[in-house]
C-alpha positions in Angstrom: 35.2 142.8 76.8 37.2 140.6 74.8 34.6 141.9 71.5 35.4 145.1 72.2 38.7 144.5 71.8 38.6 142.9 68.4 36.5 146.1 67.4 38.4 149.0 68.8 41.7 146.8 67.1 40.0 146.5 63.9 39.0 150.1 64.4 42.5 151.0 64.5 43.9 149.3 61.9 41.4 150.7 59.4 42.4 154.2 60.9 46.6 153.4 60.3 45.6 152.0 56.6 44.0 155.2 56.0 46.8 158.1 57.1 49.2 155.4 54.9 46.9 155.7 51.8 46.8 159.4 52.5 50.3 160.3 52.6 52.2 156.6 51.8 55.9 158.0 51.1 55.9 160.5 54.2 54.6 157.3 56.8 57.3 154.9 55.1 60.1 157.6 55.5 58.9 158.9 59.8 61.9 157.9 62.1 61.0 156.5 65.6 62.8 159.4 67.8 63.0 156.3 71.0 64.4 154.0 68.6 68.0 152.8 69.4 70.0 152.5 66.1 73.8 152.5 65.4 73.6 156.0 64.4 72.7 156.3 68.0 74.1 154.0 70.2 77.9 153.7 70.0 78.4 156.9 71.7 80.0 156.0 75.6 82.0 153.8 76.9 78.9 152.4 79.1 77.2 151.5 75.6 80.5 149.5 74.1 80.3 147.5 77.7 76.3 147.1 77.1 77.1 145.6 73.8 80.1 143.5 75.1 78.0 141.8 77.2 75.8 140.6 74.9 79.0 139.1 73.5 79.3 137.4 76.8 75.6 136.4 76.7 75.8 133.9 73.6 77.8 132.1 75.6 75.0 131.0 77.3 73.2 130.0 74.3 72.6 125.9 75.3 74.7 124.2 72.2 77.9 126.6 73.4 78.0 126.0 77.1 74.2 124.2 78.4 72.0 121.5 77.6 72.4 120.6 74.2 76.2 119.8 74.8 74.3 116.4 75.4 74.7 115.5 71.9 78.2 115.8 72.0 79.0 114.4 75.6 77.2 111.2 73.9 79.6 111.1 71.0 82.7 109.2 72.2 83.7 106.4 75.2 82.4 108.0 78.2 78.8 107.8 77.7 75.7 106.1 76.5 71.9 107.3 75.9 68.8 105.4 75.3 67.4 105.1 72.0 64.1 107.1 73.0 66.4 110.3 73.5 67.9 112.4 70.5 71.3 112.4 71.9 71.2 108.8 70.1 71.8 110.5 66.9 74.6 111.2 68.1 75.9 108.3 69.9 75.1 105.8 66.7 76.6 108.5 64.4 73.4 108.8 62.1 73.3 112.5 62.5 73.5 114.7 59.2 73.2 118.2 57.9 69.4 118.5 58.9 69.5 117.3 62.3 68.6 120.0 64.9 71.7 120.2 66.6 74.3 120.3 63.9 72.2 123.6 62.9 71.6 124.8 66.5 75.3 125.1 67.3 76.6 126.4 64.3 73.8 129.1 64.3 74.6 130.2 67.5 78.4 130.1 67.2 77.9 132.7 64.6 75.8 135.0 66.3 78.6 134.8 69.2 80.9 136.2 65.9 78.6 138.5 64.7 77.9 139.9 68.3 81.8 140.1 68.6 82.6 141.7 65.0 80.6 144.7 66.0 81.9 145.5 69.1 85.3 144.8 67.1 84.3 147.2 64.2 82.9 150.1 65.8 85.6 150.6 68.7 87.9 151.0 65.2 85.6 153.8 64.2 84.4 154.9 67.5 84.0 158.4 67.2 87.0 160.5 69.4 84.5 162.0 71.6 83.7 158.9 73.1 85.4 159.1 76.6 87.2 155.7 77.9 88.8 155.6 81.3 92.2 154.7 81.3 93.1 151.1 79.1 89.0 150.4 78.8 88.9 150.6 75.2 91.5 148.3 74.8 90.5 146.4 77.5 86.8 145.8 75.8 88.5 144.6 72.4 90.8 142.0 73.9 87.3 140.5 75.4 85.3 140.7 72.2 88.7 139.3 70.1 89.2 136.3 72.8 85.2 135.7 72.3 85.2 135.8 68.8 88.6 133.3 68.7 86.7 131.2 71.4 83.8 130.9 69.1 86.0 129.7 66.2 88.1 127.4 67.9 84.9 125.5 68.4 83.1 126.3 64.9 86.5 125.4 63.2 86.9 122.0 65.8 83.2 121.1 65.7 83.1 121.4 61.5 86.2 121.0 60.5 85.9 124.3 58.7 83.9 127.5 58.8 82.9 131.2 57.2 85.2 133.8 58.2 84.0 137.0 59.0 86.0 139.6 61.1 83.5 142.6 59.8 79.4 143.0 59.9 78.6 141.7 56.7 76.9 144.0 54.2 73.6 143.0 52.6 75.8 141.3 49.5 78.6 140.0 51.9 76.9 137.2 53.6 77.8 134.3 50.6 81.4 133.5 51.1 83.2 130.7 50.3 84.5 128.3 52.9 87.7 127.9 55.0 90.0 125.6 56.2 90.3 124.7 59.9 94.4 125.8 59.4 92.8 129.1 57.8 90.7 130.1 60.6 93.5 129.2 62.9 95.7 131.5 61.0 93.4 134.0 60.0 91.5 134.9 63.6 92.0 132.2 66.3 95.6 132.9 66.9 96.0 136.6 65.8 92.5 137.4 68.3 94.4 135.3 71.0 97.7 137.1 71.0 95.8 140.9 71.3 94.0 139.3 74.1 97.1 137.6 76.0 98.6 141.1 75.6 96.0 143.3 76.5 94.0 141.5 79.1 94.2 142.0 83.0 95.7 139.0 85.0 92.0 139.1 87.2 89.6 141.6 87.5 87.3 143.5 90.4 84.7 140.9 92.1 81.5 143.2 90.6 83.3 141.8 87.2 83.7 138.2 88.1 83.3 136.3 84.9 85.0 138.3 82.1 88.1 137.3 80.3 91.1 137.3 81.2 95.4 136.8 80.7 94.8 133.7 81.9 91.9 132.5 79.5 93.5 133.8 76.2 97.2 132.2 77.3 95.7 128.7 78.1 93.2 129.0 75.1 96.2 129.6 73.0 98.4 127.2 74.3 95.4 124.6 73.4 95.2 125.6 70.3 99.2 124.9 69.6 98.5 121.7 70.8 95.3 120.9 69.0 98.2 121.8 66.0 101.0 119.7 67.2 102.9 122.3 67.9 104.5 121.5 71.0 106.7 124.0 71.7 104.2 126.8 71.6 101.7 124.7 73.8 103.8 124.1 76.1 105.3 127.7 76.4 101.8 129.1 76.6 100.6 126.4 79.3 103.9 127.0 81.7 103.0 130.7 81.7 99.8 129.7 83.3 101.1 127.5 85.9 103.9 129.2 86.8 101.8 132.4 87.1 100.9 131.5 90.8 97.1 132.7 89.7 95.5 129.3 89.5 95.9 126.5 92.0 94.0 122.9 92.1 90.7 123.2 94.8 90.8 121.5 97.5 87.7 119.2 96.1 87.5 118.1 92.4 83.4 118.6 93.0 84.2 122.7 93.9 84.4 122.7 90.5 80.9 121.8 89.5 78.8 123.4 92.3 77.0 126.5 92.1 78.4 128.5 95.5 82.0 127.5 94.4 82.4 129.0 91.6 85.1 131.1 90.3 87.5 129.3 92.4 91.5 128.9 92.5 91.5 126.6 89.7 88.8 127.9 87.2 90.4 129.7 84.0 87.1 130.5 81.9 84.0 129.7 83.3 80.7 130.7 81.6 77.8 132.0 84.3 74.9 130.9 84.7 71.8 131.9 87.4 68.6 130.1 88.0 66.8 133.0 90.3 66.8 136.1 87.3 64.4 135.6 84.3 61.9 133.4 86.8 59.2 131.5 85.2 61.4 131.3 81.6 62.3 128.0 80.8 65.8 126.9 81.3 66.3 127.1 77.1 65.7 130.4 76.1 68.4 132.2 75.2 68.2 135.5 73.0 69.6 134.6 69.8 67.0 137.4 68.3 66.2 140.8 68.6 64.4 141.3 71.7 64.5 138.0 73.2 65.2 137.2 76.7 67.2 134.7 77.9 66.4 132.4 80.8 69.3 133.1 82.3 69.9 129.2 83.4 71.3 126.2 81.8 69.6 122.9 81.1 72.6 120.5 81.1 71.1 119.5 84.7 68.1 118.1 83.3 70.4 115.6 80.7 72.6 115.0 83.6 70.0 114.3 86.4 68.1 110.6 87.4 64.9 110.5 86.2 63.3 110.2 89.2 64.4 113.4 90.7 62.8 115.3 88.0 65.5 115.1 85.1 65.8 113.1 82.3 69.3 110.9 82.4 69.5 111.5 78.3 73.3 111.2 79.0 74.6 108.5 81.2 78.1 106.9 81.7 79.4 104.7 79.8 80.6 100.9 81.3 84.1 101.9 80.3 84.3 105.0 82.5 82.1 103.5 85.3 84.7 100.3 85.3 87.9 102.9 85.1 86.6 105.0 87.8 86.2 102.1 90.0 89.6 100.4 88.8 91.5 103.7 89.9 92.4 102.7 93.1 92.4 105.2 96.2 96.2 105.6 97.9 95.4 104.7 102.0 97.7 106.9 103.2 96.4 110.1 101.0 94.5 111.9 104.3 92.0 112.6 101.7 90.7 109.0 102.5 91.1 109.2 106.3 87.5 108.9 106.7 87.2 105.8 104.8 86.4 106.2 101.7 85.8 103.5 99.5 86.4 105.5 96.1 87.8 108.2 94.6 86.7 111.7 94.8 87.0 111.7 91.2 84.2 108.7 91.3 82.0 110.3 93.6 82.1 113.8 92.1 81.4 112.1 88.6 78.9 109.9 88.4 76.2 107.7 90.8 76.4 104.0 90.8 74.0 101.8 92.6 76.3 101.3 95.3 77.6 104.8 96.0 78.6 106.6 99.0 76.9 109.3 100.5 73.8 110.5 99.9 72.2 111.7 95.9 69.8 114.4 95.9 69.1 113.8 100.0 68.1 110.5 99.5 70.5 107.6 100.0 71.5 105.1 97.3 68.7 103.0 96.3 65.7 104.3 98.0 64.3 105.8 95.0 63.9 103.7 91.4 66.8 103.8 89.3 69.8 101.8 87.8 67.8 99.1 86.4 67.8 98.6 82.3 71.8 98.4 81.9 71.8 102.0 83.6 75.0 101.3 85.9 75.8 104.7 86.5 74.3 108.3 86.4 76.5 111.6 85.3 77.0 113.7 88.5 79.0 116.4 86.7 76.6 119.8 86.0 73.6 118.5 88.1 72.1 120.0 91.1 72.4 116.2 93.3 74.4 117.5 96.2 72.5 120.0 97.5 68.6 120.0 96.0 66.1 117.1 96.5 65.6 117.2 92.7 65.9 119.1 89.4 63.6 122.1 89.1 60.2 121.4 87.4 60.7 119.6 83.9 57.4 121.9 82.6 59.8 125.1 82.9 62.8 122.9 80.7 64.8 123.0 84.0 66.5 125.5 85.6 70.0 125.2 86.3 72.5 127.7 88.1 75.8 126.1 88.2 78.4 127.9 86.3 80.0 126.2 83.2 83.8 126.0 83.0 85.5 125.6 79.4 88.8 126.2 81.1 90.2 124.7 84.5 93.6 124.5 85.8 93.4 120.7 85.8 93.0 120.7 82.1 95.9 122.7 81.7 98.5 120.3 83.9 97.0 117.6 81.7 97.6 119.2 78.2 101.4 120.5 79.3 101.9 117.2 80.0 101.5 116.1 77.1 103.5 118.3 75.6 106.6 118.0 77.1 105.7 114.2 76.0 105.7 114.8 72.4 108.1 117.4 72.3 111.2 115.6 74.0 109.9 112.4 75.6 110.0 114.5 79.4 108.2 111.3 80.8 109.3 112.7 84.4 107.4 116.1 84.1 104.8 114.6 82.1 103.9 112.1 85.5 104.8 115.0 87.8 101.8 117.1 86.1 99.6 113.8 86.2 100.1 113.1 89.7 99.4 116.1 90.7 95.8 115.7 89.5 96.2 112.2 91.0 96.7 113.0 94.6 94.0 116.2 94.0 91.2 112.6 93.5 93.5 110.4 96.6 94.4 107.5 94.2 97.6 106.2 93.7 99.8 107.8 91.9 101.8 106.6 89.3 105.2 107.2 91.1 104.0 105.3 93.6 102.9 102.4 91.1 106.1 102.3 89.9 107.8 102.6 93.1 105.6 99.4 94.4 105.8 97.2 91.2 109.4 97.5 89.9 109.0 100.5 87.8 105.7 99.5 86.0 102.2 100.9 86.6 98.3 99.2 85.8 96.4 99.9 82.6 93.5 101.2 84.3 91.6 101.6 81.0 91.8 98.1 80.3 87.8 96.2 81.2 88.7 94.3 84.3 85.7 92.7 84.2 86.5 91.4 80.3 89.5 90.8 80.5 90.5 89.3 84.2 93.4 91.5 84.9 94.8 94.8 84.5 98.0 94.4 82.6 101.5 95.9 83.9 103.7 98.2 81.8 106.8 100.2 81.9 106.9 104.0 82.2 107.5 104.3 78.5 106.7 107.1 76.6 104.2 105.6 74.7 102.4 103.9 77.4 102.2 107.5 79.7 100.7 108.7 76.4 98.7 105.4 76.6 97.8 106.5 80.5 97.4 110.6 79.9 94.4 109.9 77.2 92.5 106.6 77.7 92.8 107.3 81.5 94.1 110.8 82.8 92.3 113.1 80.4 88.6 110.7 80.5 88.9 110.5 84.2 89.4 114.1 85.1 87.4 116.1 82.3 84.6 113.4 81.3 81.5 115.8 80.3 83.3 118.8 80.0 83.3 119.4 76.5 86.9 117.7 75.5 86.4 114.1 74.8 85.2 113.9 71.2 87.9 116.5 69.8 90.3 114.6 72.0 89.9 111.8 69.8 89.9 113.0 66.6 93.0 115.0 66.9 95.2 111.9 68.6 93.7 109.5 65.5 92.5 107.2 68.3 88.4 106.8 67.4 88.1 103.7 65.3 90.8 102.0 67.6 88.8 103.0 70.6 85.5 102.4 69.3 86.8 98.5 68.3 87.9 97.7 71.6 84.8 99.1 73.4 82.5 97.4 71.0 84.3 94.2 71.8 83.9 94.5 75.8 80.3 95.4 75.1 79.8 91.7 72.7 81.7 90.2 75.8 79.1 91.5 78.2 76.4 90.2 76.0 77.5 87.0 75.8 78.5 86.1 79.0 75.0 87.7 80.2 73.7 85.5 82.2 77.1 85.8 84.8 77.2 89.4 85.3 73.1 89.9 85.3 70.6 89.4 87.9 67.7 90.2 86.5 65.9 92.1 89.6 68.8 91.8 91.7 71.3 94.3 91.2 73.7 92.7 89.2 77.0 91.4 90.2 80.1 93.8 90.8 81.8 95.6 90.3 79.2 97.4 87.7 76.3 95.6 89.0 74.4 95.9 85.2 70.7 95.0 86.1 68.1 93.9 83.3 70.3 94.0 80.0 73.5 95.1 78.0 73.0 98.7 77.2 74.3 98.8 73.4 76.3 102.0 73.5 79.2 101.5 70.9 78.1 98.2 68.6 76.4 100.6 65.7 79.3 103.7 66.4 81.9 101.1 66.0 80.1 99.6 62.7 79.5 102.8 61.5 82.3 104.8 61.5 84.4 107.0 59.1 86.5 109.7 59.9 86.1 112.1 56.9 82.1 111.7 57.8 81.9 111.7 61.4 84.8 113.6 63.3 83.0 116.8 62.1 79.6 118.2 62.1 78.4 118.4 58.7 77.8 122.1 57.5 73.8 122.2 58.1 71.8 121.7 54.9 70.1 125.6 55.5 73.5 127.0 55.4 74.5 125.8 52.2 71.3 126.5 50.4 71.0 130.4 51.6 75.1 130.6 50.7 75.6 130.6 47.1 79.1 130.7 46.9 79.1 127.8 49.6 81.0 124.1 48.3 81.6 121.8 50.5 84.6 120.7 51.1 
């Protein structure tokens, strides 16, 4: 059979190079009358949508919203890797313009743009006879321009800089030159934002969970006024979200990283994700060509997950979050902690240290290998430990359904509050925003530190362990700022996508980098205290086997004009030639 094949397919060919030989102009020249083309295509309003959601789809794309935001989670304080992952790149800061990743994301960014600038394009030239109901065609913009400022905040925040194009490119229009990160800003980012605050809906229809919305484009834009210094503007934007009424805090911090919770009170832009369509295609597919199909799922579980439930741990938390967590104290009388808890919901909804509570994928705490080799905690956040007994098969690249959300109402209490900080010292809003976050995870709050300790409050980013104490300071403006980003922001939105940028823009890497560098010589010195090799360790991170070196080479290596921004990969610049770095 399988000759027969291989002659009737030989067969055939010989036949097609024969009617080309006999008539070569007239073969090159025959249209496919099934053939979708743009000619074709943009002719309803059920098309634009079909085209819009492909828009929606490179969101999905693994470097945007799934796995591969490993290499970045790895990148600042909250987390380490092991130097037999790739992530390691990352965490040591040897990456450069060939590595995978720094051409992955950009890649994919763009085809998020060019996906966006047609939808953008043709709905300018759609042809009158195309019938939209009501506001739809106005409605389908506003999504395709907050997409396409989306996917240039992070292109412009990732590299630093970026390619504009707000049209298809012609054959010759590919080679520009580059732009600023101001210059994006100004050019699409803010511009795309404003159409989409205006012309979105406040929510839409269940059956369209998952699109854009007022909400997005307002917070997105008051982010990027911050990300600016603008304070003003950022907080302006931010109060119109809160003082909507749409959004409220869950209940549970951990709502917001299950799968059957999603789309809840306090999510703003989530990205979806679904690990039953697409079966049997590994978790990293994504169609970023013509043709392709995507798995549907993300991978991030897989980076997140222990090893022995059938993930990898690439990413894993770092001592300095693992100690904060634990240092945060939980408030007794909160009737979060009626039941007895011994930490915080933000602790147990984040990450899984040897002596944790509960139960982690249906098995308790230490009944399965783990936590040896300086691993003191594993990343919770994005993996599947609360409800499956491990991560779907590694041979299929795991498959992950949980949702991921760019956008939650926590983040925005957290960034209005520090901008009523830095735009007139407003110390008593800025706590009023933290504490509401507080009391969401039942530690104390910081009016209640201050109430109980004469007006001062613990540094609760400062090594316990290290150092012996936790020092006491005064509600100053400059320590709440202190408070809001080595503590608040870290403690609430650890692997969500914030850290690294959160760094660069306040300035803060090299300081932070120093100081956790110095903890991590401490521990290495003073070994032979805080290790029991076999035995668990000693608390309160109970570090078993060794010192896991997460910051000595980052801190050593270090330069902000090398490292706070991706390079612009190696393949770009050689296919641009009107591309100079800048």
């Amino acid at each position: 059979m399988k000759k027969f094949k291989k002659t009737s397919l030989l067969s055939l060919l010989i036949l097609a190079i024969s009617f080309v030989s006999c008539d070569e102009d007239d073969f090159l020249k025959e249209v496919n009358p099934n053939a979708i083309t743009s000619d074709t295509f943009w002719q309803t309003q059920e098309q634009f949508n079909s085209a819009l959601t492909t828009v929606y789809g490179a969101l999905q794309f693994q470097s945007i919203s799934g796995g591969l935001l490993q290499h970045q989670m790895v990148r600042g304080d909250i987390a380490g890797t092991e130097p037999w992952y790739r992530p390691l790149q990352f965490r040591n800061l040897t990456f450069n313009d060939g590595t995978f990743y720094v051409t992955d994301k950009w890649n994919e960014l763009y085809i998020g743009v060019f996906r966006a600038n047609q939808v953008i394009n043709e709905l300018q030239s759609a042809d009158p006879s195309v019938m939209f109901a009501d506001n739809s065609k106005v409605e389908i913009e506003a999504q395709a321009r907050f997409l396409r400022a989306f996917f240039y905040f992070q292109i412009a925040h990732t590299y630093g800089q970026g390619i504009i194009h707000t049209t298809v490119p012609a054959a010759g229009e590919f080679n520009k030159d580059l732009s600023s990160m101001q210059e994006i800003t100004e050019t699409v980012i803010k511009p795309d934002l404003e159409f989409a605050k205006a012309n979105l809906p406040q929510s839409w229809s269940d059956e369209n969970l998952g699109r854009v919305t007022w909400g997005a484009a307002t917070s997105l834009l008051g982010k990027v006024y911050l990300y600016e210094e603008n304070w003003a503007m950022a907080a302006q934007n931010l109060k119109q979200v809160i003082d909507s009424g749409i959004y409220m805090l869950t209940p549970e911090i951990l709502d917001n990283f299950r799968h059957d919770t999603e789309f809840n009170s306090e999510s703003i832009f989530e990205v979806v994700y679904n690990d039953e369509l697409a079966p049997g295609i590994g978790g990293g597919a994504v169609d970023d060509f013509p043709g392709g199909v995507g798995a549907e799922a993300s991978t991030l579980a897989t980076a997140t997950g222990q090893l022995s439930f059938n993930a990898f741990n690439t990413v894993l938390a770092s001592y300095y979050l693992h100690e904060m967590l634990i240092n945060d104290e939980i408030d007794p009388v909160n009737p979060k902690n009626s039941s007895g808890n011994v930490h915080s919901e933000r602790l147990t909804a984040t990450i899984a240290p040897r002596n944790g509570e509960g139960n982690y994928y249906n098995t308790p705490f230490g009944d399965k290998p783990g936590w040896g080799f300086g691993q003191s905690a594993y990343v919770k956040k994005h993996s599947n430990w609360y409800h499956k007994d491990q991560e779907d098969a590694i041979e299929f690249s795991g498959r992950s359904g949980i949702n991921f959300r760019h956008i939650r109402l926590a983040d925005v209490y957290l960034m209005y509050a520090e901008a009523v900080l830095e735009l007139n010292s407003d110390v008593k809003t800025a706590i009023e925003y933290i504490d509401r976050v507080r009391a969401r995870a039942g530690v104390i709050t910081l009016n209640q530190y201050l109430n109980d300790n004469g007006g001062t409050f613990p540094q609760l980013h400062i090594s316990k362990q290290v150092h012996g104490t936790l020092p006491m300071v005064t509600a100053s403006v400059e320590n709440v700022m202190t408070h809001l980003r080595r503590v608040e922001r870290p403690s609430e939105l650890c692997f969500e996508g914030h850290r690294w940028n959160d760094l660069v823009r306040w300035g803060i890497v090299a300081e932070v980098f120093s100081e956790l560098a110095a903890d991590e010589a401490w521990r290495e010195a003073n070994k032979e205290t805080i290790l029991q090799v076999g035995n668990g360790g000693v608390a309160p991170l109970f570090i078993d086997e060794r010192i896991r070196p997460d910051f000595m080479v980052a801190n050593s290596s270090y330069n902000s004009n090398q490292h706070d921004y991706l390079p612009i990969p190696t393949g770009e610049v050689q296919a641009n030639g009107n591309l100079i770095t800048n």
